[in-house]
Structures are given as structure tokens and as C-alpha cells.
C-alpha positions, 0 to 999 in steps of 0.5 A, a space after each residue: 463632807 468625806 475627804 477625798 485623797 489627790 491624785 499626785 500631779 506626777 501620776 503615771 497614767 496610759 494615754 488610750 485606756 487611762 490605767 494608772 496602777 498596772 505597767 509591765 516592763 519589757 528588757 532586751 539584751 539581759 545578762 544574768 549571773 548567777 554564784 553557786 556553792 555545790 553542798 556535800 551531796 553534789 547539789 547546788 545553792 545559789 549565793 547571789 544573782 545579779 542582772 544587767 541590762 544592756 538594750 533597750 528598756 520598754 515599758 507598758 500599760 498592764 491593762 491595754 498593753 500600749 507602748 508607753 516606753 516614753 514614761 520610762 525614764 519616769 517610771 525608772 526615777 520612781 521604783 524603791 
């Protein structure tokens, strides 16, 4: 008999379309610093970039683009 790996309980998964592999991320209100050095000849290259999020954070389904902004206090906990 083939083993068959569980699903884990916590598993993220759309409500309308049963994805559970592809979300996307919508951010409002984002401000974006980014550090330059200007080299010899004039050019730039950036030294660092960071990013904050100010507004609201949505997320949904990659598949059937529903609102799954509810998950994302979840989603949030499980990014590494």
C-alpha cells in the first residue's frame, strides 16, 4: 500500500475554488527607500532597499482571485 503524505490541518485553502498552493498579496499605502552610491563615472547602485507598509494588506487566491483577506493574519505567521 503507497504512502500517502497528510495534508497539514493548518493548510491554507480558497473557499470558492479549493486552491491551496497559489495566493498573491495586495499592499496599500507602501513607502519604498531605496540608498544609492553614485560610482566615478556618474552612474548609481543601490546599497539597500527597505519597505513599509502603512495600509491595509489583502490577500487572495492565485487561482480564482477571491478575497481571502481573512487568512492573512495566518498567512502573515507562516512566511520564512
Amino acid at each position: 500500500m503507497p504512502f500517502v503524505q497528510p495534508k497539514p490541518a493548518n493548510l491554507l485553502q480558497c473557499p470558492n475554488c479549493g486552491n491551496d498552493t497559489d495566493f498573491f498579496e495586495v499592499n496599500e499605502e507602501i513607502v519604498t527607500t531605496t540608498r544609492y552610491v553614485q560610482n566615478s563615472d556618474g552612474s548609481f547602485t543601490p546599497v539597500d532597499h527597505t519597505s513599509e507598509t502603512r495600509g491595509e494588506a489583502r490577500l487572495f487566491c492565485g487561482n480564482c482571485e477571491e478575497d481571502l483577506t481573512f487568512f492573512h493574519p495566518r498567512f502573515s505567521e507562516m512566511i520564512f
